[in-house]
Every structure is written in structure tokens, then in C-alpha cells.
N, C-alpha and C positions, 0 to 999 in steps of 0.2 A: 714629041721630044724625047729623047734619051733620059731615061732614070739617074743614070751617072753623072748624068749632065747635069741634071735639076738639084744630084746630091751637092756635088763639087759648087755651084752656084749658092745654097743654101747655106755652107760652111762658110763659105766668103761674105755672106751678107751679116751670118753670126760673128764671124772674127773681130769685127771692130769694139763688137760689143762686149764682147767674153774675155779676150787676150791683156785686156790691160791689168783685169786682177788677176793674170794665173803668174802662178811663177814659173822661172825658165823650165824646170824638169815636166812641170804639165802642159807648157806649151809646146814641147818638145817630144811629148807622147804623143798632142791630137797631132802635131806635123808630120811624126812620123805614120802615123794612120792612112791621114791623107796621101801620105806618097806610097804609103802600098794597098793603095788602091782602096782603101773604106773609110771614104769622106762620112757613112753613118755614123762612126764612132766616133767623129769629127764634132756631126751634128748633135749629138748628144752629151757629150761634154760640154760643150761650147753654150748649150742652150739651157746644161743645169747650171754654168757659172753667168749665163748674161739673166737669168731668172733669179739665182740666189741673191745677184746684184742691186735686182730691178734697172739696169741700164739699158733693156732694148723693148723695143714698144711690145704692147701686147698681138697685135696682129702677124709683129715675124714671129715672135714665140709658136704662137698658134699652128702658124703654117711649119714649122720647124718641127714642132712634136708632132704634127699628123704625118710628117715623112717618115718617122721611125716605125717600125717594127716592135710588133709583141715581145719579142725574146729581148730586143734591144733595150727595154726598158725596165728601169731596177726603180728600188723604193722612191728616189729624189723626183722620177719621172710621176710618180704617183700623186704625191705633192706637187708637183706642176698642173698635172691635169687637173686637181681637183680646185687649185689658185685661177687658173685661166676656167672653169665650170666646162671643160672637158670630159667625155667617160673616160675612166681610165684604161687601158689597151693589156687585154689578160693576154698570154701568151696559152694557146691551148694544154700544152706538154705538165703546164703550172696546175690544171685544174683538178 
């Protein structure tokens, strides 16, 4: 299957769960991500607000933070992996 495909799918399964507590100007930054083409930065927004929330199960969490990328991931991701007993994901360039 298509990487972009599984991105753009992953953002939609996070959306229900993250979008209710953003406000318009943050909802309106992952949308516009999405529509230029980087549902990642989608997925990780989406997935530090449906985590900070606790509103979406831990198995999509899961699956959502292992789609990201080392560079992709800043401090709140770190804190995610370490809530869900994930390794955390070093970006090499960081070490």
C-alpha cells in the first residue's frame, strides 16, 4: 500500500479524536498541512492533542506515533512514548 495513503488514512482516524479540542487557527494549520501534501504533520499534531486529551484509544495512538519520523518528533512526542512504554524515536542528526 501507498505510504501516503496509510498517512492521509491515519489523520482521518486521529481527526475525530483531536479536532474537538483545537481551536479554529490550529485546526486550520493541520488542514492546511494536509492539503499540501504532509498528512505527517497532520499526524502528529492530531496525535499530541488526542493524547494530551486522553480521548482516543491507546492502540490508534500507538499505531499513529510509529508512522512518524525521528526529525518529526519534538519533546510532547517523547512524553507520548514514554505514556504508551514505547522507545522514544532519536532523530540521528540530534545525537
Amino acid at each position: 500500500m501507498d505510504m501516503m495513503k496509510i498517512y492521509y488514512d491515519m489523520a482521518e482516524k486521529l481527526r475525530p479524536y483531536a479536532e474537538p479540542t483545537m481551536d479554529e487557527r490550529f485546526k486550520e494549520a493541520v488542514n492546511s498541512a494536509i492539503r499540501a501534501g504532509e498528512p505527517s504533520i497532520a499526524i502528529g499534531d492530531y496525535l499530541a492533542e488526542a493524547w494530551l486529551h486522553k480521548s482516543a484509544p491507546k492502540e490508534l495512538l500507538i499505531e499513529a506515533y510509529n508512522l512518524l519520523e525521528p526529525y518529526e518528533c519534538g519533546d510532547i512526542h517523547d512524553d507520548i512514548a514514554d505514556d504508551l512504554g514505547l522507545p522514544r524515536k532519536v532523530d540521528p542528526l540530534d545525537e
